[in-house]
C-alpha positions as CSV (number, residue, x, y, z in Angstrom):
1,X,-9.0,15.8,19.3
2,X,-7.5,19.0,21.1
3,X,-6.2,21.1,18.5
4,X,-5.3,24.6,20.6
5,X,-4.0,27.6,18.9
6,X,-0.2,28.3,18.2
7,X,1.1,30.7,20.8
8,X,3.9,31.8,18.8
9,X,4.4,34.3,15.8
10,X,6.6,33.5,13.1
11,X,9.0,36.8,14.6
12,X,8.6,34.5,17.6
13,X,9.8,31.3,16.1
14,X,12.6,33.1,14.5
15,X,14.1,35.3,17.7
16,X,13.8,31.7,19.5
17,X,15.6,29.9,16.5
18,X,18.8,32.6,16.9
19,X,18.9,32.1,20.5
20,X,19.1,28.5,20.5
21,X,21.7,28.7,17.7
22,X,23.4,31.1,19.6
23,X,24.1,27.9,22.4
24,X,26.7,25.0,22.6
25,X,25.2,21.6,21.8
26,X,25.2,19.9,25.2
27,X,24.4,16.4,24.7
28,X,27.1,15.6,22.4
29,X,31.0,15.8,23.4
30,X,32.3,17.1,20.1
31,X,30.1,18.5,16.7
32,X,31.8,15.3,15.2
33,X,30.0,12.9,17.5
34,X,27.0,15.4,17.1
35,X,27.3,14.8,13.1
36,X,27.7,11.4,13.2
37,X,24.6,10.8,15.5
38,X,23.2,13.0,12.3
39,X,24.2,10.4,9.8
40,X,23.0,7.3,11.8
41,X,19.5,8.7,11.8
42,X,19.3,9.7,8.2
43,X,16.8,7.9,5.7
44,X,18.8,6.9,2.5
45,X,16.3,7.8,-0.3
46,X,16.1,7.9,-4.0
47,X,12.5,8.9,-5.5
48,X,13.1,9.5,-9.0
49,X,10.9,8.0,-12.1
50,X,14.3,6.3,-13.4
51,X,14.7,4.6,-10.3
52,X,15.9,0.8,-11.4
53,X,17.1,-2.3,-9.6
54,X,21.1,-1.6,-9.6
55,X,20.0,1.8,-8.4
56,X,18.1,0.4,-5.3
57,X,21.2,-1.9,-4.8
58,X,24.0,0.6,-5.0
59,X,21.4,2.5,-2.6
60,X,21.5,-0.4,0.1
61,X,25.1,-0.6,-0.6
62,X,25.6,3.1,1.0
63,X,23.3,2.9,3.4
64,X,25.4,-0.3,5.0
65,X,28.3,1.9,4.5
66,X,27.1,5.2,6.0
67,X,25.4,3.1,8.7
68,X,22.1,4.9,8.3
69,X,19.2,4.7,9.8
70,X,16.8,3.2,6.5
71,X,16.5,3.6,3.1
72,X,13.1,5.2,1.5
73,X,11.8,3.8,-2.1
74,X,9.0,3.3,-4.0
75,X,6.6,0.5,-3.0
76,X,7.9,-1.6,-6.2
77,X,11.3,-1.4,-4.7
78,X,10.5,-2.5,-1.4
79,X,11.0,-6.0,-1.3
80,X,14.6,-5.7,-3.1
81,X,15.6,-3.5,-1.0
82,X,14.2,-5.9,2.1
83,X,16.2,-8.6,0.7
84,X,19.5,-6.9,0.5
85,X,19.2,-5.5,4.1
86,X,17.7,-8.6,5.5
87,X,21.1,-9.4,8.0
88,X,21.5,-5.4,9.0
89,X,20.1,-3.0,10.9
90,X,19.2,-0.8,8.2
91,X,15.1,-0.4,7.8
92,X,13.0,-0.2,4.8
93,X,10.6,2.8,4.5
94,X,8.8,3.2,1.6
95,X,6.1,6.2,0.2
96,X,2.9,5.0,-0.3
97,X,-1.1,6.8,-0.2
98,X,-0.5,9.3,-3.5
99,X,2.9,10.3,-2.6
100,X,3.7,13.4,-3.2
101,X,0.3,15.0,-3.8
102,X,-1.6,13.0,-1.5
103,X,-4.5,13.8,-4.2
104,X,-6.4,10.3,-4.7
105,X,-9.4,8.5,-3.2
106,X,-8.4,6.6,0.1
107,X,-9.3,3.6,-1.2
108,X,-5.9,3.7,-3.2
109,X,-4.0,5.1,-0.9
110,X,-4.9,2.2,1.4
111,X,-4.5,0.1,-1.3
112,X,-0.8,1.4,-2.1
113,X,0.4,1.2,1.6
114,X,-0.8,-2.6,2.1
115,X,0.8,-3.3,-0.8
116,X,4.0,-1.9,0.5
117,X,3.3,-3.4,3.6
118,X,3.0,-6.5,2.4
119,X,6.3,-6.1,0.8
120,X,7.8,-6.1,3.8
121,X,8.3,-1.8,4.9
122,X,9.2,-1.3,8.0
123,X,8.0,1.9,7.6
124,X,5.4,4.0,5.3
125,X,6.1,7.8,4.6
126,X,2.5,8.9,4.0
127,X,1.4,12.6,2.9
128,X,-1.9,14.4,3.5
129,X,-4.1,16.0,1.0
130,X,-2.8,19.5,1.6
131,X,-5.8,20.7,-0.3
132,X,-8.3,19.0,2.1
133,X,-6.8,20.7,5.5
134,X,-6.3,24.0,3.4
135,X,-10.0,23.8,3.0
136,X,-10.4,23.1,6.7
137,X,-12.0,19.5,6.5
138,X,-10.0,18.6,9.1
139,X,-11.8,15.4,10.0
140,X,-11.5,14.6,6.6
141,X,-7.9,14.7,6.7
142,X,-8.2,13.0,9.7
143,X,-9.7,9.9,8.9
144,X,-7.7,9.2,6.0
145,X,-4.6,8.9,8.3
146,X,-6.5,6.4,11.0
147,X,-7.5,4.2,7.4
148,X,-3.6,4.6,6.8
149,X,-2.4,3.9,10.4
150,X,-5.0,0.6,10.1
151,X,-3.4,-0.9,7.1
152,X,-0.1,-0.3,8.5
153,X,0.0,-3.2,10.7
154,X,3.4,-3.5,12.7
155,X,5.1,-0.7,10.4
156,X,5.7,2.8,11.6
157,X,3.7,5.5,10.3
158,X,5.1,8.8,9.0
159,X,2.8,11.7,8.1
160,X,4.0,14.2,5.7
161,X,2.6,17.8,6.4
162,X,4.6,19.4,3.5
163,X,5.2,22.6,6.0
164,X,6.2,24.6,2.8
165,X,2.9,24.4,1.1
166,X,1.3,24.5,4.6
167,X,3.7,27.8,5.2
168,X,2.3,29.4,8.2
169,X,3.2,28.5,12.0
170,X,-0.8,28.0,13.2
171,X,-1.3,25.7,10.1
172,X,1.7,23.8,10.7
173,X,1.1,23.4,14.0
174,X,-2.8,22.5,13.3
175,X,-1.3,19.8,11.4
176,X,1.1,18.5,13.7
177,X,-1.2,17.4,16.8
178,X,-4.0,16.4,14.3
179,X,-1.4,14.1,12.6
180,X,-0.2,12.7,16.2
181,X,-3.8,12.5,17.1
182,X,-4.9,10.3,14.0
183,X,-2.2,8.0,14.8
184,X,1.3,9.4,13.7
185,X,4.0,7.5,15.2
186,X,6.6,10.1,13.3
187,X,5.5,13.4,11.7
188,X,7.7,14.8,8.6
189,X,8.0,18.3,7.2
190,X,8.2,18.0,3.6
191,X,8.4,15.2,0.7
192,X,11.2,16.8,-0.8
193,X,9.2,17.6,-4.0
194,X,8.8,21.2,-4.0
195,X,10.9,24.4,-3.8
196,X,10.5,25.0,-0.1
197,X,11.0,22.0,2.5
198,X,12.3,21.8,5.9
199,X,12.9,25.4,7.5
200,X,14.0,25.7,11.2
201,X,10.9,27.5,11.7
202,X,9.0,24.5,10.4
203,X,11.0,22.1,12.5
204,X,10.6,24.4,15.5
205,X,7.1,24.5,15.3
206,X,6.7,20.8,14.9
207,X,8.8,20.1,18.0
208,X,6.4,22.6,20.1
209,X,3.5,20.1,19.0
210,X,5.1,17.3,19.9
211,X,5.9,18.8,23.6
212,X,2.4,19.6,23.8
213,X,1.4,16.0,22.6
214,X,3.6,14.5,25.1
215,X,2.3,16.7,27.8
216,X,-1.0,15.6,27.6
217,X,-0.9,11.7,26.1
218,X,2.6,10.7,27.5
219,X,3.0,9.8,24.2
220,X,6.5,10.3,22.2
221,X,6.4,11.2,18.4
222,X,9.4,11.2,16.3
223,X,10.2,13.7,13.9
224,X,12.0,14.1,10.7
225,X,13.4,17.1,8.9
226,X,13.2,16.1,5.1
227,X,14.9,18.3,2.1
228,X,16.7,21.9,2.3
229,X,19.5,20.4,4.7
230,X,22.6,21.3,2.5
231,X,25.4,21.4,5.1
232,X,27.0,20.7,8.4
233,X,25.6,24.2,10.2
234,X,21.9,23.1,9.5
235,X,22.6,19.7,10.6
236,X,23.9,21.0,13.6
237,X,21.2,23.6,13.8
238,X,18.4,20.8,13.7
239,X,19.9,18.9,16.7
240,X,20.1,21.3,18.3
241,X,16.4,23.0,18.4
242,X,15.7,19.2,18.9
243,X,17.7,19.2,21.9
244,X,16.5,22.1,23.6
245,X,12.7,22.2,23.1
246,X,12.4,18.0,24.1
247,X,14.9,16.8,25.8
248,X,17.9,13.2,25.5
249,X,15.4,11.2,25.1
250,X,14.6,11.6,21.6
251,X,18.2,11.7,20.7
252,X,17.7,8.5,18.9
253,X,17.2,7.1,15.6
254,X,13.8,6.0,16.8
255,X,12.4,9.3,17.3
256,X,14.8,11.3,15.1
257,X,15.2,10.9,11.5
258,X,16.6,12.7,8.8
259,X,16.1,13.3,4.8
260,X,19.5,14.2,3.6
261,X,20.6,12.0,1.3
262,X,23.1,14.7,-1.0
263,X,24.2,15.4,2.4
264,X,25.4,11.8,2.8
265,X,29.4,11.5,2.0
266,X,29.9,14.8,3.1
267,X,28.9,14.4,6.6
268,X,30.7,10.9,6.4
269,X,33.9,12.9,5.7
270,X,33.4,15.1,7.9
271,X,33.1,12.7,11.0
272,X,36.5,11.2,9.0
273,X,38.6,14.3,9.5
């Protein structure tokens, strides 16, 4: 596991984030096309303690509507939510392994994914113990995401970092390639549970690690931006650093995902206009 330094400083990150702002996007013939490429590749979600059945329905209901990429739930949810989507394209993440704190043995978190798994996910939106990697037992941190990636069977595997509890560029970047190198097929910024979540600086950073992953495995690693995305601008910002630091290929809903679920109808009407 090759886990080089960042080569950036946050000033860095930011002077590269203006610049790229500052360009046209050049993959997309319009910001409409660009926005609704955005919603396709958005993750549906609802994580709430009230979550119920009709609000998992009227959740599938949308995401067949919006044509989005999946819809996230909790593992109890998963195989209502398989069942309704069973004749469309839309997938079925789910959280599982101590989601959102990532704070219990691995022996539950394995237990929670295969249970999800067994549902019937598609995918499983995992987080890692942010208290482990702050304490540098990286290995640690490591080998619960290789238990997780086991258990997963045929269903993709999303690491959560939660970038705004990680905060600084070397540390989100740390967790990035030792993510991708436990078995990642997707790494995430944030679980949408605390006051800071994705940040283009986050995002940036993320998409640096993946380059450098690429560059040495061939391998390609989606990402997803999760929480803080409030308008149009920041959708368009996101493809945008996507665009320009990899390249078309991961212009697809199987490398690029998005949490955004507020953001829903209004990018919907937007594409409408």
């Amino acid at each position: 596991m090759h886990l080089p330094p960042y080569p950036y400083s946050l000033t860095d990150v930011q002077k590269r984030i203006e610049d790229i702002n500052s360009q046209p996007l050049v993959n997309f013939s319009s910001e409409k096309e660009a926005v609704r490429f955005a919603l396709s590749c958005i993750d549906l979600t609802t994580l709430e303690g009230s979550d119920h059945s009709k609000k998992i329905e009227q959740l599938c209901e949308n995401a067949v509507q919006y044509n989005t990429a999946a819809v996230c739930v909790y593992p109890v949810f998963v195989n209502q939510a398989k069942q309704l989507l069973a004749n469309t394209s839309v997938k079925v993440a789910s959280v599982a392994g101590a989601f959102p704190s990532g704070q219990s043995p691995i022996e539950i978190k394995t237990a929670e994914v295969e249970y999800a798994v067994l549902q019937g996910a598609d995918e499983i939106d995992m987080v890692i113990s942010r208290g482990l990697f702050l304490e540098e037992k990286y290995q640690t941190v490591f080998d619960e995401i290789v238990a997780i990636k086991k258990v997963c069977r045929n269903a993709q595997l999303k690491v959560i970092l939660e970038t705004g509890e990680l905060m600084k560029p070397y540390l989100i970047y740390k967790a990035s390639l030792l993510a991708m190198y436990a078995g990642a097929d997707f790494i995430k910024t944030s679980t949408g549970k605390i006051a800071v979540n994705a940040t283009p600086e986050a995002f940036l950073v993320m998409l640096d690690a993946i380059e450098l992953f690429h560059n040495e495995t061939k391998k390609k690693i989606g990402i997803k931006p999760a929480g803080g995305i409030t308008d149009v601008n920041t959708t368009l910002l996101y493809l945008k650093l996507l665009e320009k630091t990899l390249n078309i290929n991961w212009l697809s809903k199987e490398y690029y995902r998005m949490g955004a679920s507020r953001l829903v109808a209004h990018l919907h009407d937007f594409t409408e206009k």
